[in-house]
HTML snippet that shows the backbone in 3Dmol.js (N, CA, C, O; Angstrom):
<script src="https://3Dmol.org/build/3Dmol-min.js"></script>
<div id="view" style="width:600px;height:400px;position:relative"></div>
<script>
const pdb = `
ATOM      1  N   UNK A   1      10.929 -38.393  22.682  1.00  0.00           N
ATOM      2  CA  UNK A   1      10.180 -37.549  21.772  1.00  0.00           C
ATOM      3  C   UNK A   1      11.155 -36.607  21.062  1.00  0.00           C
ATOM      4  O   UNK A   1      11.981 -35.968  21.714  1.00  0.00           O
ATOM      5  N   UNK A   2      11.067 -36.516  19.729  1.00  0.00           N
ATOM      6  CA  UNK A   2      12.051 -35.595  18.778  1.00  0.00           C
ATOM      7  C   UNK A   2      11.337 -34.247  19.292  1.00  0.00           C
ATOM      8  O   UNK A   2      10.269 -34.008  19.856  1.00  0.00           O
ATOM      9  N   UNK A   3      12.264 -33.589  18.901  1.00  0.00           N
ATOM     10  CA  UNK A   3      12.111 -32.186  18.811  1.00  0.00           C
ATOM     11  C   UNK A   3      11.704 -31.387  17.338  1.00  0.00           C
ATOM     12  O   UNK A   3      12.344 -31.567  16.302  1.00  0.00           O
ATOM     13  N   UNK A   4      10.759 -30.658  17.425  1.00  0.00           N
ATOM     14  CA  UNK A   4      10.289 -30.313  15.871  1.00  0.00           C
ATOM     15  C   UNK A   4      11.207 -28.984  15.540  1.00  0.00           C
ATOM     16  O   UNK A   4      11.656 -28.103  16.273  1.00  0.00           O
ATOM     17  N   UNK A   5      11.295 -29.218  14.120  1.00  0.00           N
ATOM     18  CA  UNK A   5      12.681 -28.030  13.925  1.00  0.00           C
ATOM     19  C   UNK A   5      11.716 -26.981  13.573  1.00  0.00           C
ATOM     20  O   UNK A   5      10.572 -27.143  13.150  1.00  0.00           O
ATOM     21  N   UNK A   6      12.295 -25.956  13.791  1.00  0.00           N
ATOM     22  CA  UNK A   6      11.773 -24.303  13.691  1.00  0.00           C
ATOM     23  C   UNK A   6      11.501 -24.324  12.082  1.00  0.00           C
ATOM     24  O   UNK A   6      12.029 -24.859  11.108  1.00  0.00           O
ATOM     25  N   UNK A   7      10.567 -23.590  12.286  1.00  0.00           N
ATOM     26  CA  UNK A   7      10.110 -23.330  10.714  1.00  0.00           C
ATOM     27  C   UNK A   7      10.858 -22.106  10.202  1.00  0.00           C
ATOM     28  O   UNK A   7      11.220 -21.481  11.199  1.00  0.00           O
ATOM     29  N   UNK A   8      11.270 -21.455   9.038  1.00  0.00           N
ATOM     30  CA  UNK A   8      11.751 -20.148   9.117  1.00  0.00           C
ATOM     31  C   UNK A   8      10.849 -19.220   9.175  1.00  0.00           C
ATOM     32  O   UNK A   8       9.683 -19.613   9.134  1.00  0.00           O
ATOM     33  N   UNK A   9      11.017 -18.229   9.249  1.00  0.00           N
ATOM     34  CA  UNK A   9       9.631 -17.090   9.156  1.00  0.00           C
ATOM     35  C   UNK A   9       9.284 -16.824   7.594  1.00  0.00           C
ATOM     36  O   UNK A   9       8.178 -16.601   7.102  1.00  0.00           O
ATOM     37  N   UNK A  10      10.486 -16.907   6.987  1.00  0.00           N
ATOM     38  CA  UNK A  10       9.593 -17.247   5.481  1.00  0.00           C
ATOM     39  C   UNK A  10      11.409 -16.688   4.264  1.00  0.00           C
ATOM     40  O   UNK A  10      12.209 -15.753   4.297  1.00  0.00           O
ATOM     41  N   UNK A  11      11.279 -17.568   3.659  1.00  0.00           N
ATOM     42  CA  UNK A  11      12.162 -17.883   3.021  1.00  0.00           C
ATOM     43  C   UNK A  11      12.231 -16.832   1.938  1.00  0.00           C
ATOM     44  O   UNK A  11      11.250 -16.089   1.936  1.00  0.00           O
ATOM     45  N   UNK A  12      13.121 -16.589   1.039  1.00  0.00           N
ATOM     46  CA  UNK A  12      13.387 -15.029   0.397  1.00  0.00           C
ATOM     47  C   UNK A  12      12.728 -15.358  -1.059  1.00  0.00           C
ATOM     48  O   UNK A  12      12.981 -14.508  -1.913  1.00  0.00           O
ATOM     49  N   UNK A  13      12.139 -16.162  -1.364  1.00  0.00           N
ATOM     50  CA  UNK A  13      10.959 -16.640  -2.019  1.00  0.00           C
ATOM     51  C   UNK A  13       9.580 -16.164  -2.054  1.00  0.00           C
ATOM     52  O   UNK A  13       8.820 -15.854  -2.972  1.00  0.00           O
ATOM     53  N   UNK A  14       9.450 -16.209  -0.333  1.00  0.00           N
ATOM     54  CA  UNK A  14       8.461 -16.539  -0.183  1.00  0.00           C
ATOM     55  C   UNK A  14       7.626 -14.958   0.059  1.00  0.00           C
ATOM     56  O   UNK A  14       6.442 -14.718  -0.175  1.00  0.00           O
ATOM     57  N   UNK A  15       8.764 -13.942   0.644  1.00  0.00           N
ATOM     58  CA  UNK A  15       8.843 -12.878   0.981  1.00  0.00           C
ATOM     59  C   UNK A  15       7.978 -12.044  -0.274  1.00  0.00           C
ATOM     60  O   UNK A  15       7.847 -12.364  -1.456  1.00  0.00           O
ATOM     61  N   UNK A  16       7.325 -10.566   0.653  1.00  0.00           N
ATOM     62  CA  UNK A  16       6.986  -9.999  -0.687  1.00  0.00           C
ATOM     63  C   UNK A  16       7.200  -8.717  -0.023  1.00  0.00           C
ATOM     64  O   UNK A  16       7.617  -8.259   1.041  1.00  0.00           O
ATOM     65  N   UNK A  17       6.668  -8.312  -1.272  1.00  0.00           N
ATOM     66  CA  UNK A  17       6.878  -6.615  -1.194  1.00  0.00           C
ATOM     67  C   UNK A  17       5.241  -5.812  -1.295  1.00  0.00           C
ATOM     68  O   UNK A  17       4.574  -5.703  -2.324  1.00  0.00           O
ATOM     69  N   UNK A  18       4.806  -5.239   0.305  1.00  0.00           N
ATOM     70  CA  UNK A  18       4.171  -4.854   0.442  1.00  0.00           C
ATOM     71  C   UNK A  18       3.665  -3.126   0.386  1.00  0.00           C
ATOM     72  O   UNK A  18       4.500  -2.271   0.089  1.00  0.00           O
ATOM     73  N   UNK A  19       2.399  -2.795   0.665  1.00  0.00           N
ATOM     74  CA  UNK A  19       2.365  -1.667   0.565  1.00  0.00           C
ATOM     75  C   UNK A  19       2.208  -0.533   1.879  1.00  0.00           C
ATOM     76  O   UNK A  19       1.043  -0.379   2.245  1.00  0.00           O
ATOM     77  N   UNK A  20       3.061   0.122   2.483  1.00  0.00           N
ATOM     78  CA  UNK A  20       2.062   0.220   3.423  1.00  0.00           C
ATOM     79  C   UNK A  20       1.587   1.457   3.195  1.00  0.00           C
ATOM     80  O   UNK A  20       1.883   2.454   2.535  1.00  0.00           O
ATOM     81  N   UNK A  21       0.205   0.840   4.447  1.00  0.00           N
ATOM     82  CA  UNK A  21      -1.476   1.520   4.456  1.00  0.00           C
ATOM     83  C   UNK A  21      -0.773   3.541   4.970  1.00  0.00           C
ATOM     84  O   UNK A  21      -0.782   4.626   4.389  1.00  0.00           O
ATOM     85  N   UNK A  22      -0.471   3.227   5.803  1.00  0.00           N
ATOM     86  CA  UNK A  22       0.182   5.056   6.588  1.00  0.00           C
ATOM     87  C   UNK A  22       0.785   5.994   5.238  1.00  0.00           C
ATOM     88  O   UNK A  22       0.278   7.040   4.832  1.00  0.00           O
ATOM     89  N   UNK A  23       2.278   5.156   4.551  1.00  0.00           N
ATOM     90  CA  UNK A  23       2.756   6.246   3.804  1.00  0.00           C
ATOM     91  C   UNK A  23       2.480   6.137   2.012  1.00  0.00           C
ATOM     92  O   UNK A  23       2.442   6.877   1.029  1.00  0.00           O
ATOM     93  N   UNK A  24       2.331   4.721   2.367  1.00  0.00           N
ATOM     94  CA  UNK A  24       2.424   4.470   0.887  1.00  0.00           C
ATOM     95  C   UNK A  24       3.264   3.606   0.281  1.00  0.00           C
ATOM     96  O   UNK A  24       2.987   2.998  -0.753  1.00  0.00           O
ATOM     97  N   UNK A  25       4.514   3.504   1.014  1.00  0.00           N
ATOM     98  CA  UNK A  25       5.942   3.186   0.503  1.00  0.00           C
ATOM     99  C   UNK A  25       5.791   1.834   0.391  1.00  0.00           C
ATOM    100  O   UNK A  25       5.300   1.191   1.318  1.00  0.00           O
ATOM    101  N   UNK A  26       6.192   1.257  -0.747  1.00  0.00           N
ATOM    102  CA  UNK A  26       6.560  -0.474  -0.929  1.00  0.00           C
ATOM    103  C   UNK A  26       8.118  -0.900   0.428  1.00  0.00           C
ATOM    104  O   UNK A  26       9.172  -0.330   0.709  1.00  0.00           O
ATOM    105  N   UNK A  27       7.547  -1.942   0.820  1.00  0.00           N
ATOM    106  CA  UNK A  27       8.224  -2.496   2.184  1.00  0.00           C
ATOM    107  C   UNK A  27       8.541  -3.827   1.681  1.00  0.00           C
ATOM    108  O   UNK A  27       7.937  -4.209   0.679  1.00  0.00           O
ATOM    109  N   UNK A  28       9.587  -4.751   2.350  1.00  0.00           N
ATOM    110  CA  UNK A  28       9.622  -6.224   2.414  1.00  0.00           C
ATOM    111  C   UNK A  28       9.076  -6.672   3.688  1.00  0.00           C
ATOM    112  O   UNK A  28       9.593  -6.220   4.709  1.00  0.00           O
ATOM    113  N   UNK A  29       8.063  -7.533   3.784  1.00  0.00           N
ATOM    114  CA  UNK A  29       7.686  -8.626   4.547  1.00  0.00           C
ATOM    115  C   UNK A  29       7.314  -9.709   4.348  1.00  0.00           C
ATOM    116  O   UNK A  29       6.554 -10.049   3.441  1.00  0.00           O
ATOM    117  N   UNK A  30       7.994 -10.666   5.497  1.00  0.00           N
ATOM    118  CA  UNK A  30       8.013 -10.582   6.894  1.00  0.00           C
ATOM    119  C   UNK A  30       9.869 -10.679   6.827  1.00  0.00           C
ATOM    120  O   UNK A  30      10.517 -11.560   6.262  1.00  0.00           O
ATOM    121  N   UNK A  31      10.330  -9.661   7.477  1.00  0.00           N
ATOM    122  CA  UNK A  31      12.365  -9.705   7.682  1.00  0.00           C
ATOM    123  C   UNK A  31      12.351  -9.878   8.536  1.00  0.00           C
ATOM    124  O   UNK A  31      11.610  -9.186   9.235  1.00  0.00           O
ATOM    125  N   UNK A  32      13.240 -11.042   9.218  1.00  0.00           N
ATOM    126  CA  UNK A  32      13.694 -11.583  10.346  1.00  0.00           C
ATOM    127  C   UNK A  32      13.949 -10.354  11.406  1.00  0.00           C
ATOM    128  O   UNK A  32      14.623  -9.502  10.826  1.00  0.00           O
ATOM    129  N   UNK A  33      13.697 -10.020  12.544  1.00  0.00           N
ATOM    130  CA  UNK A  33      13.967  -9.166  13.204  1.00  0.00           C
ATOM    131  C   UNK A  33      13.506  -7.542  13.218  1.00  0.00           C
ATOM    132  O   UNK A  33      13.687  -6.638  14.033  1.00  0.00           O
ATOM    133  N   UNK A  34      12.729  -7.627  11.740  1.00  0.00           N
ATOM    134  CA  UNK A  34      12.144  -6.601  11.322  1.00  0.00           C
ATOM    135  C   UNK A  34      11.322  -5.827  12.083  1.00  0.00           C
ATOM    136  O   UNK A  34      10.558  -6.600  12.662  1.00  0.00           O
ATOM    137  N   UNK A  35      11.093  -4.747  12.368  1.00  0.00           N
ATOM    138  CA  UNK A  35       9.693  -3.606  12.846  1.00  0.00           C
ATOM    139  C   UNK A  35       8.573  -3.829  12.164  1.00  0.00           C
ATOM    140  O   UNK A  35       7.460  -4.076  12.629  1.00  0.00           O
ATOM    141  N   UNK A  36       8.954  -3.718  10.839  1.00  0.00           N
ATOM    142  CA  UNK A  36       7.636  -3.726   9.554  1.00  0.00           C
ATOM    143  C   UNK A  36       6.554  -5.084  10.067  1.00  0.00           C
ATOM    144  O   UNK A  36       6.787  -6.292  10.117  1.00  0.00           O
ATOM    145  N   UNK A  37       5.251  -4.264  10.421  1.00  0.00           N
ATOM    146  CA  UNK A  37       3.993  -5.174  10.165  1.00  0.00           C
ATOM    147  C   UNK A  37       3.381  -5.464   9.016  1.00  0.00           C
ATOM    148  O   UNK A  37       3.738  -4.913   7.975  1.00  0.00           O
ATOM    149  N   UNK A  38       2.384  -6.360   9.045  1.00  0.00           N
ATOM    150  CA  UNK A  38       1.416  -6.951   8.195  1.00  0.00           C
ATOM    151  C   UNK A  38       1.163  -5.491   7.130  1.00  0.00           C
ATOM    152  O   UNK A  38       1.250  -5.534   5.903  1.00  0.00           O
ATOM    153  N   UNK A  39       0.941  -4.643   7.681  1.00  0.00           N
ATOM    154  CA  UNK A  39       0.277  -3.462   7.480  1.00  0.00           C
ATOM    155  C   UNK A  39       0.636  -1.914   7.421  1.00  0.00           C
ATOM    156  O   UNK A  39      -0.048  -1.058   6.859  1.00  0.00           O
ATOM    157  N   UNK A  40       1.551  -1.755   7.941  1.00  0.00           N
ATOM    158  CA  UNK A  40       3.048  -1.044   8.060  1.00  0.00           C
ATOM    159  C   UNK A  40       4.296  -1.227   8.328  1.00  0.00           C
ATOM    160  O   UNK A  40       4.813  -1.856   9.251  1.00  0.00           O
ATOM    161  N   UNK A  41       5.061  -0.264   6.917  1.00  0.00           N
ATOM    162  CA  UNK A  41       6.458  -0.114   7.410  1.00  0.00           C
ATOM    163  C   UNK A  41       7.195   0.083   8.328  1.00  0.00           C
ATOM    164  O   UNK A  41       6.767   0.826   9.212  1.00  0.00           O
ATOM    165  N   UNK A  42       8.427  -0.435   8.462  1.00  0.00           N
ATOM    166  CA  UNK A  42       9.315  -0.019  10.011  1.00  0.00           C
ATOM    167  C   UNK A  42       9.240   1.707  10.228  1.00  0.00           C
ATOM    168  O   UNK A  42       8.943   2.218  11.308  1.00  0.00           O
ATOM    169  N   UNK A  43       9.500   2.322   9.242  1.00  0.00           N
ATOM    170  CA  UNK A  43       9.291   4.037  10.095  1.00  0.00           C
ATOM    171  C   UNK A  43       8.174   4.032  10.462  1.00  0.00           C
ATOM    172  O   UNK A  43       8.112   4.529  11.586  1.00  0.00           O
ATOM    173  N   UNK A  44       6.983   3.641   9.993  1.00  0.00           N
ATOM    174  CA  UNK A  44       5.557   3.954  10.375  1.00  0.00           C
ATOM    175  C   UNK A  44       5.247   3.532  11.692  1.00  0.00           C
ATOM    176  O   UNK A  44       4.585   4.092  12.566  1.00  0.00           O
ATOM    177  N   UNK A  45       5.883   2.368  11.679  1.00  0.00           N
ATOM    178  CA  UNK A  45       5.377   1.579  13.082  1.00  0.00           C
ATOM    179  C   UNK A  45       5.588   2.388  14.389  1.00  0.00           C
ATOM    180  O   UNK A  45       4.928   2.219  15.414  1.00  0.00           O
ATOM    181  N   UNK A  46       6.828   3.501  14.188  1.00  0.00           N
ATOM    182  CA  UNK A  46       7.031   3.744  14.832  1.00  0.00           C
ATOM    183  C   UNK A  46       6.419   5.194  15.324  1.00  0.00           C
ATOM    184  O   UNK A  46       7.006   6.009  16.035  1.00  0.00           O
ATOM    185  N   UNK A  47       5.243   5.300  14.832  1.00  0.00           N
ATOM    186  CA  UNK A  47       4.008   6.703  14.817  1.00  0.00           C
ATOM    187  C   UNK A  47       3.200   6.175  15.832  1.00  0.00           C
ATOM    188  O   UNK A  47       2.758   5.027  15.882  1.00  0.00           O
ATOM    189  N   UNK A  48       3.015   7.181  16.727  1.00  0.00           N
ATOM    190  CA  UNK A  48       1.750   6.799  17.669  1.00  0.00           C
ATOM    191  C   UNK A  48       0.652   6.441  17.165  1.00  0.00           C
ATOM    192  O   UNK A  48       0.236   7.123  16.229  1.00  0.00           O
ATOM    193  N   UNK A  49      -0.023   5.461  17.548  1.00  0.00           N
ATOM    194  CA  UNK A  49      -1.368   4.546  17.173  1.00  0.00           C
ATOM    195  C   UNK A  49      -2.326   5.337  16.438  1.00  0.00           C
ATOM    196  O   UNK A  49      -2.753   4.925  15.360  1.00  0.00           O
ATOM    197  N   UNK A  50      -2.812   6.765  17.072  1.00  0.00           N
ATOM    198  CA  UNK A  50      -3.688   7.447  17.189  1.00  0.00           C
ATOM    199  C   UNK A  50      -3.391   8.501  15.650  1.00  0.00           C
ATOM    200  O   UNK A  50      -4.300   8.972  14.965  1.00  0.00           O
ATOM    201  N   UNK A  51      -1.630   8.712  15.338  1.00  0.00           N
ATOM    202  CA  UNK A  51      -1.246   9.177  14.186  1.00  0.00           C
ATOM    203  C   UNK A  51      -1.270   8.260  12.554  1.00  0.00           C
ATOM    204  O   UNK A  51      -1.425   8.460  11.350  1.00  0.00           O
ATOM    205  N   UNK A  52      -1.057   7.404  13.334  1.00  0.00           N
ATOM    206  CA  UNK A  52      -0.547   6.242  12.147  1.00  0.00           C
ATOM    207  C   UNK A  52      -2.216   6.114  11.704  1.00  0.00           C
ATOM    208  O   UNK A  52      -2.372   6.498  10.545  1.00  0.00           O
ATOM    209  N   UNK A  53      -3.297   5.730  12.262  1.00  0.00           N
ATOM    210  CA  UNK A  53      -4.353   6.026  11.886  1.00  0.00           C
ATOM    211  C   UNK A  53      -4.797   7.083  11.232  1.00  0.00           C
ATOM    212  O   UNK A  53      -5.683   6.806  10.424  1.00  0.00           O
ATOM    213  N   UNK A  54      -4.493   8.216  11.293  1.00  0.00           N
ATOM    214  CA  UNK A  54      -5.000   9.324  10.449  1.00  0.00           C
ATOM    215  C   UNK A  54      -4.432   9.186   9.514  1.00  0.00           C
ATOM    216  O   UNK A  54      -5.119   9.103   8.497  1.00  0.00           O
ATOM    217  N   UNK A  55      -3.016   9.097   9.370  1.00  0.00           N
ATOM    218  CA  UNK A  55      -2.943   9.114   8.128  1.00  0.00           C
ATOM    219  C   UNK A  55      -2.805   7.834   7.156  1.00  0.00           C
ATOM    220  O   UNK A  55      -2.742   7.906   5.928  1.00  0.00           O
ATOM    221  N   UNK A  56      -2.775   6.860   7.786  1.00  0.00           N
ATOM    222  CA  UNK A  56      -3.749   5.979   7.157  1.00  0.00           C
ATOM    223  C   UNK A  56      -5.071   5.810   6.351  1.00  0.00           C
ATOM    224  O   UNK A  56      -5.408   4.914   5.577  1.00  0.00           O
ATOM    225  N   UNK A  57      -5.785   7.045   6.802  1.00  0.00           N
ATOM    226  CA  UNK A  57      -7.131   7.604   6.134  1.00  0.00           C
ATOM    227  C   UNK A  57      -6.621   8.700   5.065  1.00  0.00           C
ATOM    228  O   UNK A  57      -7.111   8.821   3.942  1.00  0.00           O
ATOM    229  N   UNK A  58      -5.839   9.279   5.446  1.00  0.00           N
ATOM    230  CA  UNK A  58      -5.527  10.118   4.040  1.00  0.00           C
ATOM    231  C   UNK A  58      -5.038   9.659   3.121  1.00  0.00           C
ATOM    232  O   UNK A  58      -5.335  10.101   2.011  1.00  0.00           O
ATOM    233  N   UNK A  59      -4.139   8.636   3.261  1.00  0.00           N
ATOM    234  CA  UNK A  59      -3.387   7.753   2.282  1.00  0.00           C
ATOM    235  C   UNK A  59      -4.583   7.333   1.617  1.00  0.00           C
ATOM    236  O   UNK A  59      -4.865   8.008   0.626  1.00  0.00           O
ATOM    237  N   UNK A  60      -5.369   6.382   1.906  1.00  0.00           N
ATOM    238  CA  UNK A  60      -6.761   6.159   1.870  1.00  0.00           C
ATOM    239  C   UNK A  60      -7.360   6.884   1.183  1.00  0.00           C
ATOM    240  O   UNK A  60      -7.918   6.223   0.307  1.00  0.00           O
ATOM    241  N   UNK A  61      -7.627   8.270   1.067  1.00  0.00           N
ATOM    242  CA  UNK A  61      -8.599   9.409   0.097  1.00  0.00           C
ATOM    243  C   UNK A  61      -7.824   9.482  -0.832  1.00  0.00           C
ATOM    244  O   UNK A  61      -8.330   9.280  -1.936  1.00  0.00           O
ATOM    245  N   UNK A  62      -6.174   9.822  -0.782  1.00  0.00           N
ATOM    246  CA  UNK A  62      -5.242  10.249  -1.435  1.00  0.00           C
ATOM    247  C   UNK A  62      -5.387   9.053  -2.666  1.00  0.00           C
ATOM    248  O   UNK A  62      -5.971   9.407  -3.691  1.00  0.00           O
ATOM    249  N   UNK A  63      -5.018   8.054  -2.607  1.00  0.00           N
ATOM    250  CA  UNK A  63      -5.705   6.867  -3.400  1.00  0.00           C
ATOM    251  C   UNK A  63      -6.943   6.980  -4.465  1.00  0.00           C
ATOM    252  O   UNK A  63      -7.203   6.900  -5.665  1.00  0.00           O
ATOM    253  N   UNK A  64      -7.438   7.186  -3.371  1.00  0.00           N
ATOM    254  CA  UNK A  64      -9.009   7.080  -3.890  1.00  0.00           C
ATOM    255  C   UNK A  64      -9.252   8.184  -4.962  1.00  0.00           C
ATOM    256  O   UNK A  64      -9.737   7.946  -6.068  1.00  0.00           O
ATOM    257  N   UNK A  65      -8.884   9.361  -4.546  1.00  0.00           N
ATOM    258  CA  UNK A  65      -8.780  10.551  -5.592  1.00  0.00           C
ATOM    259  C   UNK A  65      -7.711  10.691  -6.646  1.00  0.00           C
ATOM    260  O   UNK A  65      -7.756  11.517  -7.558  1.00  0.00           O
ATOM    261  N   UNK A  66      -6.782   9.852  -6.454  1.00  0.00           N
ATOM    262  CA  UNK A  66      -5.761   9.439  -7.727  1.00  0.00           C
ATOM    263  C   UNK A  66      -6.208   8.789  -8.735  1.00  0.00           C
ATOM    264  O   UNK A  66      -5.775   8.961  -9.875  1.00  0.00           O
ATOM    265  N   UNK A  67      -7.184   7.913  -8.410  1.00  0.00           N
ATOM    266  CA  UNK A  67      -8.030   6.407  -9.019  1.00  0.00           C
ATOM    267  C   UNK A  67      -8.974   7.908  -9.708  1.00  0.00           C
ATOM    268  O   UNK A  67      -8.284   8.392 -10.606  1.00  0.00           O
ATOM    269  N   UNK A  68      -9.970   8.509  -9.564  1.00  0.00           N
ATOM    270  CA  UNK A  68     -11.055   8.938  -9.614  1.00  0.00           C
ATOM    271  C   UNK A  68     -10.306  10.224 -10.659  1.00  0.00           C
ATOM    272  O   UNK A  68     -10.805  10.388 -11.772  1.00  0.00           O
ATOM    273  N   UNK A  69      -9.381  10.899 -10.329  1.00  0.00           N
ATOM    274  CA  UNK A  69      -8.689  11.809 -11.811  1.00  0.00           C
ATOM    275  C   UNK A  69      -7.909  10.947 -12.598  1.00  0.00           C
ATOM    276  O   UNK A  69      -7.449  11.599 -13.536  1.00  0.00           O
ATOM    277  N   UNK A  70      -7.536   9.711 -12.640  1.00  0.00           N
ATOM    278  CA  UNK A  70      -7.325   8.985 -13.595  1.00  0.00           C
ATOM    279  C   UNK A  70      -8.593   8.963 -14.525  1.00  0.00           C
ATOM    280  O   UNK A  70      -8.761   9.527 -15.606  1.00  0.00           O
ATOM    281  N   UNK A  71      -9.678   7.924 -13.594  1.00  0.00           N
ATOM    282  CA  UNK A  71     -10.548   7.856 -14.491  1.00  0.00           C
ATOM    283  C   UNK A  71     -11.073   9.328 -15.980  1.00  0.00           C
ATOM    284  O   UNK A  71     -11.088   9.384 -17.210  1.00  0.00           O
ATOM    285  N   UNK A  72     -11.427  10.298 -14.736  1.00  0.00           N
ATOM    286  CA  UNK A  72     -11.736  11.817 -15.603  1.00  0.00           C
ATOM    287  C   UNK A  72     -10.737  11.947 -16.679  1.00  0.00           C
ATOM    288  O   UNK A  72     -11.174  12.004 -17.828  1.00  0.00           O
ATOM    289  N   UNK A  73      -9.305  12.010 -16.462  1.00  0.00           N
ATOM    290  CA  UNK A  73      -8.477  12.424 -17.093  1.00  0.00           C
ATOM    291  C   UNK A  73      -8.564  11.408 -18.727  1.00  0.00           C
ATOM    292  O   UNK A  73      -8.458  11.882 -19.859  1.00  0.00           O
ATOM    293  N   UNK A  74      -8.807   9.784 -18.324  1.00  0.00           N
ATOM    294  CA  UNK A  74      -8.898   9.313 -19.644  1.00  0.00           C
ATOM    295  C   UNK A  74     -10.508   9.659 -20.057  1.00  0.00           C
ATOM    296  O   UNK A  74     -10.758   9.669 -21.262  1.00  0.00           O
ATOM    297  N   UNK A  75     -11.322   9.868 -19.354  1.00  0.00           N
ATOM    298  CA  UNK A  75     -12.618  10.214 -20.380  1.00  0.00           C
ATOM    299  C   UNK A  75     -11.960  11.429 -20.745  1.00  0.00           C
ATOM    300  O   UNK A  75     -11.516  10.999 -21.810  1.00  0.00           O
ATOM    301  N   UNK A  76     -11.571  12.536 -20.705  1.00  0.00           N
ATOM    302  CA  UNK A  76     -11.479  13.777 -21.481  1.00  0.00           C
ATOM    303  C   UNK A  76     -10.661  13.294 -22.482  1.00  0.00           C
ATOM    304  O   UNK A  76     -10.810  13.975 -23.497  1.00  0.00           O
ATOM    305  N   UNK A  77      -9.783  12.319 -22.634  1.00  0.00           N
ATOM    306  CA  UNK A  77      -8.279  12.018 -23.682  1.00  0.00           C
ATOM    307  C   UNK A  77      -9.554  11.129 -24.694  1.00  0.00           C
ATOM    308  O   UNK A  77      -9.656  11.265 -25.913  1.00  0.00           O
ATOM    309  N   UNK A  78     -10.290  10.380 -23.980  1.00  0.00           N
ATOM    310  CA  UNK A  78     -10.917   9.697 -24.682  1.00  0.00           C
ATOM    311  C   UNK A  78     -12.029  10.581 -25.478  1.00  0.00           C
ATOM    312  O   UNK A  78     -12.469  10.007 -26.474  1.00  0.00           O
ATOM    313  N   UNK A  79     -12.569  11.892 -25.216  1.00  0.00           N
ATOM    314  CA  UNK A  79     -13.777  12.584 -25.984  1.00  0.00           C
ATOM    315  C   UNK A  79     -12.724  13.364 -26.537  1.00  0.00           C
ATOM    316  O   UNK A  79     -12.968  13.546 -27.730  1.00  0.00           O
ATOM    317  N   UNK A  80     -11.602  13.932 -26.172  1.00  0.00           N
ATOM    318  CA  UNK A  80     -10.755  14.667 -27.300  1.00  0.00           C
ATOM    319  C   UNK A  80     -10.521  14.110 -28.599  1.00  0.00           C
ATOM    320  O   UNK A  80     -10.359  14.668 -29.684  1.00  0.00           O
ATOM    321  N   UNK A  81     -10.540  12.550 -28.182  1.00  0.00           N
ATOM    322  CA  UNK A  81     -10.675  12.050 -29.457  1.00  0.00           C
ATOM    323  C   UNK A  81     -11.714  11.957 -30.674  1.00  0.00           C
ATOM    324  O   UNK A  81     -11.492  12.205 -31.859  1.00  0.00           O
ATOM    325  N   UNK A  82     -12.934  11.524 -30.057  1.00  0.00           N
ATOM    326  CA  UNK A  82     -13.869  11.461 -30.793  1.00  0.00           C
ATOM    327  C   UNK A  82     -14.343  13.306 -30.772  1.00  0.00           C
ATOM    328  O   UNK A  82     -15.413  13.522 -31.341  1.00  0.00           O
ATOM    329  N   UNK A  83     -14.078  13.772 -30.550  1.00  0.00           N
ATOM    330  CA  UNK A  83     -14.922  15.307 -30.846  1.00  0.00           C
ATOM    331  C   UNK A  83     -15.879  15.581 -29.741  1.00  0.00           C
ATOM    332  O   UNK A  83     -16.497  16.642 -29.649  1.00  0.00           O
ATOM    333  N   UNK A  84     -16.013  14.270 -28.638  1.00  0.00           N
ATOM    334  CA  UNK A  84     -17.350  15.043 -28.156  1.00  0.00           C
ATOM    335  C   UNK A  84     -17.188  16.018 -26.629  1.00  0.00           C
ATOM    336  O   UNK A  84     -16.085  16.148 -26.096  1.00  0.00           O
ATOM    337  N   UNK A  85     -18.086  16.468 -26.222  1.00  0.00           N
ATOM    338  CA  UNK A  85     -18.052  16.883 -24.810  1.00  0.00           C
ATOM    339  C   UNK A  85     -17.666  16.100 -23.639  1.00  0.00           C
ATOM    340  O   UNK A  85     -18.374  15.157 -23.285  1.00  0.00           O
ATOM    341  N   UNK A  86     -16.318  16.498 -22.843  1.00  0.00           N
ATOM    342  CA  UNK A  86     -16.453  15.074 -21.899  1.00  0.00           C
ATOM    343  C   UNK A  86     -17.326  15.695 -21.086  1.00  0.00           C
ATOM    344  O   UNK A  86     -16.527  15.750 -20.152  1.00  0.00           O
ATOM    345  N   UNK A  87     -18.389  16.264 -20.603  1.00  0.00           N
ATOM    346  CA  UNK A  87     -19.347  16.633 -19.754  1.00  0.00           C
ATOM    347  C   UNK A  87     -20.248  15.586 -19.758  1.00  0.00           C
ATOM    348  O   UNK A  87     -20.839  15.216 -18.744  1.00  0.00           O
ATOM    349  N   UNK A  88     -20.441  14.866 -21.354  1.00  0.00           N
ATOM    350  CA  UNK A  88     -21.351  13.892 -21.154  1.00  0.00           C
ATOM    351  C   UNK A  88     -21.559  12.627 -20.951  1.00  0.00           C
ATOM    352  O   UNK A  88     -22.707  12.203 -20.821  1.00  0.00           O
TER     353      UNK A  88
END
`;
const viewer = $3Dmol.createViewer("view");
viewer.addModel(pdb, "pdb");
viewer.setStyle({}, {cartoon: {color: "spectrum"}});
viewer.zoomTo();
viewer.render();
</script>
């Protein structure tokens, strides 16, 4: 019986550049020998479970409220234009 050859963990192709959920920071995964998960970066990984979760949730709002004064910010650019109230 042959022996099946090792697959690589993923070729520098194939690799991407992720986000992670805790700080934010763009990461490469999957690196041979690497810390960095699916889901966090190598410094992150290295936050107690119970930390890396919280701020995982703030990253999370922090997001969410970046998205949400974007939006506001172009309705006001957008009624500065036309003259009207952005209230409405």
């Amino acid at each position: 019986m042959e022996k099946e050859a090792r697959r690589p963990i993923a070729s520098a192709s194939a690799r991407g550049s992720r986000t992670c959920r805790a700080c934010g920071r763009p990461y490469e995964y999957p690196v041979p020998r690497g810390a960095a998960t699916r889901f966090y970066c190598a410094a992150c990984t290295t936050l107690d479970e119970p930390v890396r979760r919280v701020v995982a949730r703030l990253q999370r709002q922090i997001r969410r409220l970046s998205v949400e004064v974007d939006k506001l910010a172009a309705r006001v650019d957008a009624a500065g234009r036309t003259g009207r109230d952005p209230a409405r």
